[in-house]
N, C-alpha and C positions, 0 to 999 in steps of 0.2 A: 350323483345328483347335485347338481350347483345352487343357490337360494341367492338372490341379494335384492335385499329391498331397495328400490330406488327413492320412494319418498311414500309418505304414512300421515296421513293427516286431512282438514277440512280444508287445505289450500291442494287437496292431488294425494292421490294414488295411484303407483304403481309397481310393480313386483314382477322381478323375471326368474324364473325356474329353468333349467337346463340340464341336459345330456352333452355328450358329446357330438349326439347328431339332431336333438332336437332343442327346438327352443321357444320360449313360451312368455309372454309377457300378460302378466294378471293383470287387468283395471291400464285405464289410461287415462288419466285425469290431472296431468302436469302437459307441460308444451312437450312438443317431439323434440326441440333441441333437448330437456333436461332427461328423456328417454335415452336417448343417442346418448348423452356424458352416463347416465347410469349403465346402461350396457355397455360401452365401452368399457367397465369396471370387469367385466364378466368376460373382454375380449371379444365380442357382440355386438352384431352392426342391427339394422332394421333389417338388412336384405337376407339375414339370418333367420327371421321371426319363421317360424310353421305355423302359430298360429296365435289369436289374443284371447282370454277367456275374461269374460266381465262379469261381476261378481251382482252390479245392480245398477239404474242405468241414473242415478246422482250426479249431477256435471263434475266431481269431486274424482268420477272414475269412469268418467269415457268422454270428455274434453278435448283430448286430441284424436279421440277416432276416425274422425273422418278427416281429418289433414295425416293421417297414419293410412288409414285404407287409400287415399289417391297419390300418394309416394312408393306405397308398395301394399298393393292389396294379399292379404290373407285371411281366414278361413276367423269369421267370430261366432265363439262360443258361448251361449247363453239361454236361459230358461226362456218360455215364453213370452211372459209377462214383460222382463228386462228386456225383450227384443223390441216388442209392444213400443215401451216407453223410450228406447232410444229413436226408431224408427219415427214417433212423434216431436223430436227434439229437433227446431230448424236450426239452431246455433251451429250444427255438427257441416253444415254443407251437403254439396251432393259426393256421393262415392256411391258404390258400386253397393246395393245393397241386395245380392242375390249371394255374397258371402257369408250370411249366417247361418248357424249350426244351433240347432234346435238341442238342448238338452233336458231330462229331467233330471229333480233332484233324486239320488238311491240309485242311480242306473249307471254302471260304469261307462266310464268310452275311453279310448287311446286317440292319442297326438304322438305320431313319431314311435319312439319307444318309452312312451309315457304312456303311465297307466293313471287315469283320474275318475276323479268320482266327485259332484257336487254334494252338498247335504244344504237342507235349507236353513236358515239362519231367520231369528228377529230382528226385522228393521223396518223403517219406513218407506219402503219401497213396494214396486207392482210383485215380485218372487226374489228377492234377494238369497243367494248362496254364498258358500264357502268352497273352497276346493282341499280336494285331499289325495 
């Protein structure tokens, strides 16, 4: 399992986890170029991505989603509530929104050969989680 934080803070978040066959970008809340230079770090392009999973829908961490999902759309992962609040966000554009992936917190699911599992987390959001 590969880890590398790409950027961590109130200016963006985002985080790529990886396999050798799957790949995974947590939160997208920095530009797609600074995605592209952090996955490049990991040897990871976009057209690599299996899927994105969003932790809570704060422009801090899903800012570039929809310039992400109309360059290469893939499968997003997230609680209800977090789908709710992006789905309400016009800044995001239009993209394809019939790629979201319903999840709850406690309930496992696989991506690839990844095994995850949300848990819910406090914050100021609609369902905010963590992945594990």
């Amino acid at each position: 399992m590969r880890f590398l934080n790409i950027a961590s803070g109130s200016s963006g978040n985002a985080t790529y986890i990886g396999t050798e066959d799957t790949h995974i970008l947590i939160d997208a809340g920095i530009s797609r170029k600074r995605i592209n230079e952090g996955l490049a770090k990991a040897d990871v392009t976009l057209n690599d991505l299996d899927a994105i999973l969003i932790t809570h829908e704060h422009i801090d961490h899903i800012s570039a989603l929809g310039v992400l999902e109309r360059t290469r759309p893939v499968p997003i992962y997230a609680t209800h509530g977090t789908i709710e609040g992006i789905l309400s966000c016009p800044m995001l554009g239009d993209y394809p929104k019939d790629l979201f992936v319903e999840i709850d917190p406690d309930v496992p699911f696989t991506v690839g050969d990844v095994s995850l599992q949300a848990f819910s987390i406090s914050h100021d959001a609609a369902d905010p989680v963590g992945y594990r």
